[in-house]
N, C-alpha and C positions, 0 to 999 in steps of 0.2 A: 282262349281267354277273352272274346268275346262280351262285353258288357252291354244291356239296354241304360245302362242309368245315367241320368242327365248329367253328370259330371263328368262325361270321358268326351274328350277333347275328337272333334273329327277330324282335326288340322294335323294330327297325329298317323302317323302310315302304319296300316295295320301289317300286323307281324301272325309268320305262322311257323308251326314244327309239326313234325311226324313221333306219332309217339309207337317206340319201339321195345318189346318188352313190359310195356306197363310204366316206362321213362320217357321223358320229354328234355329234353332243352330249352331252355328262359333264353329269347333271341336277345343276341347282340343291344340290339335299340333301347330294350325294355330293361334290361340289364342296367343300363348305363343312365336311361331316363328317371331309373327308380334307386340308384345307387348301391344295387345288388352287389355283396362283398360275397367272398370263401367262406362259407359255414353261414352264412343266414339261414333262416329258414322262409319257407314258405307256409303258409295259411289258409288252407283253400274254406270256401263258405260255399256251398249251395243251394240255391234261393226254389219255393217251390215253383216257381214258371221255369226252368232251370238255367237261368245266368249263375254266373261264375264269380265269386268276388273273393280277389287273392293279396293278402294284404302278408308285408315284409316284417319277420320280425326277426331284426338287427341283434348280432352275438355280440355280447361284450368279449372283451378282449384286452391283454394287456399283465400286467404283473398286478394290480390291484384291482381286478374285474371281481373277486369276489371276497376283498378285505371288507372285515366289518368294523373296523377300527381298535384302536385300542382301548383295553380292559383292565387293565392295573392298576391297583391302588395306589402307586405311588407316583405323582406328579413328573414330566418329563418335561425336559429342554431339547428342542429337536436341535440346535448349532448347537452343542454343547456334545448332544447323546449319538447324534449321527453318524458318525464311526463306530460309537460304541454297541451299537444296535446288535443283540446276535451274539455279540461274541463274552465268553466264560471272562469274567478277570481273574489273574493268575493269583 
């Protein structure tokens, strides 16, 4: 993961892995430096001089990662409806 481009820090300790199978490992440093979570992904770009530029892109996650809001026509009171939310009246 090697970069020539003026924005990479040399005060930074370069990090390396062995790639086994066609899999690598994201070291420890780089992990932590770049706030690599479970299930991100990675984004590899290959430049034609061939540098590497691998940029994070962060999962949402959560019970409303992929609500679109609500849709119904008739007007709501969240204190009021927030119990009621879901459930049948008898």
């Amino acid at each position: 993961m090697t970069s020539n481009h003026s924005s990479v820090s040399s005060d930074r300790p370069a990090a390396e892995t062995t790639v086994s199978d066609a899999e690598t490992a994201v070291p420890a440093s780089v992990r932590e430096a770049l706030g690599i979570a479970d299930g991100d992904r990675l984004r590899w770009q290959l430049a034609d001089d061939g540098t590497v530029r691998v940029r994070v892109v962060r999962t949402e996650t959560g019970t409303f990662a992929d609500f679109e809001g609500y849709d119904g026509d008739e007007p709501t009171d969240v204190v009021s409806d927030h119990d009621a939310w879901g459930l049948d009246e008898p």
